[in-house]
C-alpha positions in Angstrom: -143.2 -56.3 -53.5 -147.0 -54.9 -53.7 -147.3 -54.5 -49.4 -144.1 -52.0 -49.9 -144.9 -50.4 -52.7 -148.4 -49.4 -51.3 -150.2 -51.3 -53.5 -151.8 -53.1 -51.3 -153.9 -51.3 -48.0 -154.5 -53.6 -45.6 -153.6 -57.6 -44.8 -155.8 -59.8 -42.4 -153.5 -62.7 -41.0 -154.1 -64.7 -38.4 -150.3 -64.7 -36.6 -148.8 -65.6 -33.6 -147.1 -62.4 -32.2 -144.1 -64.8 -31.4 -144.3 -65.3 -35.2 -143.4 -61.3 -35.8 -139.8 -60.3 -36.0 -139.1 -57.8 -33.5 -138.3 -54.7 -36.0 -141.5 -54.2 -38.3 -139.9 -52.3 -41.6 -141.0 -49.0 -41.9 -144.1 -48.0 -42.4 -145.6 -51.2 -41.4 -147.9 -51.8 -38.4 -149.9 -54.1 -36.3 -153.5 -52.3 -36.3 -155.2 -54.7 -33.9 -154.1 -58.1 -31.7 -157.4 -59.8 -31.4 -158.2 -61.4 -27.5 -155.4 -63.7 -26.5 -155.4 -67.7 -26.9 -153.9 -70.1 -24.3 -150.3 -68.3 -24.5 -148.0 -71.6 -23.2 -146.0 -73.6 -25.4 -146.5 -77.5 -25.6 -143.8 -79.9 -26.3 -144.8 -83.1 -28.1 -142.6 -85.6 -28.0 -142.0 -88.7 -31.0 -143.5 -91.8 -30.0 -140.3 -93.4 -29.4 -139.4 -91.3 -26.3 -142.9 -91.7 -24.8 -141.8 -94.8 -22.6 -138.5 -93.4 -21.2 -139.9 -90.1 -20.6 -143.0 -91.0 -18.7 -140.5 -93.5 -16.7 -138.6 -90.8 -15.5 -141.4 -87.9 -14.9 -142.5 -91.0 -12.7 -139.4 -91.6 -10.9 -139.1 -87.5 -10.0 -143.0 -87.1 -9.3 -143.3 -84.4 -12.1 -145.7 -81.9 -10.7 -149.2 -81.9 -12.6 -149.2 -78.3 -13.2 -148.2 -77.3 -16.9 -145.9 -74.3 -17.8 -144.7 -72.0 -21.1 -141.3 -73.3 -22.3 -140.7 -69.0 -21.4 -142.0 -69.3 -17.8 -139.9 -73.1 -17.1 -136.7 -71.5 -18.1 -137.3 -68.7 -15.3 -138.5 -70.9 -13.4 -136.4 -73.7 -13.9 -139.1 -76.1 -13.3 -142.2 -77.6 -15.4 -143.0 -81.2 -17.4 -142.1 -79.9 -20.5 -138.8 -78.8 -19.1 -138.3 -82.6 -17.7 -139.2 -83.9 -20.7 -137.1 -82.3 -23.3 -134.1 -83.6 -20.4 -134.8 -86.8 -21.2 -134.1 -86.9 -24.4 -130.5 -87.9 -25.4 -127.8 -85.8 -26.8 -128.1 -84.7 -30.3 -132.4 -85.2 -30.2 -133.9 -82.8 -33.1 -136.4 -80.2 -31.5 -138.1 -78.2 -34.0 -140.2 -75.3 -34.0 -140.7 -72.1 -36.4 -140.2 -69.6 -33.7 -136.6 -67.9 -33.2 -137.7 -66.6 -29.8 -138.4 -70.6 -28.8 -134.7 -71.4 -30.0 -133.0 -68.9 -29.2 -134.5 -69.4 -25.1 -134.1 -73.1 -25.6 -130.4 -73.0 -26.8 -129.9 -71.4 -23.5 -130.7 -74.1 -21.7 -130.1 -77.5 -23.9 -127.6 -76.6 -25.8 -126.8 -80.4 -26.5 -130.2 -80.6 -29.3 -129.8 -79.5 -32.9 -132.7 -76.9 -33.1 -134.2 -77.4 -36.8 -137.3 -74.9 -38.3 -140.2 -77.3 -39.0 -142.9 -75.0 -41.1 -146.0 -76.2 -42.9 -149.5 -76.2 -41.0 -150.1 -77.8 -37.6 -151.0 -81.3 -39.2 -148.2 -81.1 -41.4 -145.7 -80.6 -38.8 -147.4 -84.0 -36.5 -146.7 -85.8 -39.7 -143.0 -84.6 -40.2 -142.5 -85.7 -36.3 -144.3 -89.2 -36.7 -141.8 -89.8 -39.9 -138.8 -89.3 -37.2 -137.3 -86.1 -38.8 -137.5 -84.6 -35.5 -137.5 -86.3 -31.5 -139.8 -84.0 -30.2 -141.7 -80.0 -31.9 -142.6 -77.1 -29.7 -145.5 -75.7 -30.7 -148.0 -73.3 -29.3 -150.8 -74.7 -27.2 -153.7 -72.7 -28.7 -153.0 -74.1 -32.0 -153.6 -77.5 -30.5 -156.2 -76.2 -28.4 -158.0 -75.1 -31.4 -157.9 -78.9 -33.2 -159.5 -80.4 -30.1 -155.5 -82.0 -29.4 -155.3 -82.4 -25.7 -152.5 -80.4 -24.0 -151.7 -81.8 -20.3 
């Protein structure tokens, strides 16, 4: 592999820290974190839970305030946290960060958790074809498309 055999000096990649495993191998650093994004999560639901979900944020008066998925399951409180309890039993959530699953397991561990890669587009699509109920993604990715995050 040329990064470990040193034939390779230095890597520009645009990368979520919550994309980093938490050991680095040896040798291997982060020389610079650039100026932080919006850090919260965003959960976006399939089309086909839209109706029943906003039925029930209605029903419990959601607060209008949004929240990380991190900070709602200290918290225990936040729309994203209502709406991924709406959806039934065995609903798909996917995301491509460990750290997201592992928390979220925690807390509903009635959803199959499934890795859903490919760019941000590319996961929208996979949702919209119904191989997941709803994604958790990070906000500053959709930020950064001009896709409103409530």
């Amino acid at each position: 592999m040329p990064l470990s055999s040193c034939s390779i000096i230095i890597i520009i990649h645009s990368v979520s820290v919550s994309d980093l495993p938490t050991t680095l191998p040896a040798g291997l650093g982060v020389g610079v974190i650039c100026e932080r994004e919006n850090p919260l999560d965003a959960v976006v639901l399939h089309e086909k839970h839209k109706q029943r979900i906003e039925k029930e944020q209605q029903e419990k008066e959601v607060a209008k305030d949004s929240h990380s998925v991190a900070e709602e399951l200290v918290q225990g409180e936040g729309r994203g946290r209502e709406a991924l309890s709406c959806l039934p039993s065995g609903a798909v959530i996917g995301t491509s960060s460990l750290r997201r699953v592992a928390q979220l397991k925690a807390i509903f561990p009635q959803f199959e958790f499934k890795s859903v890669r490919g760019n941000l587009q590319t996961r929208l699509g996979k949702l919209d074809a119904g191989g997941y109920d709803a994604l958790i993604l990070a906000a500053a990715g959709l930020d950064r498309m001009g896709l409103k995050v409530l």
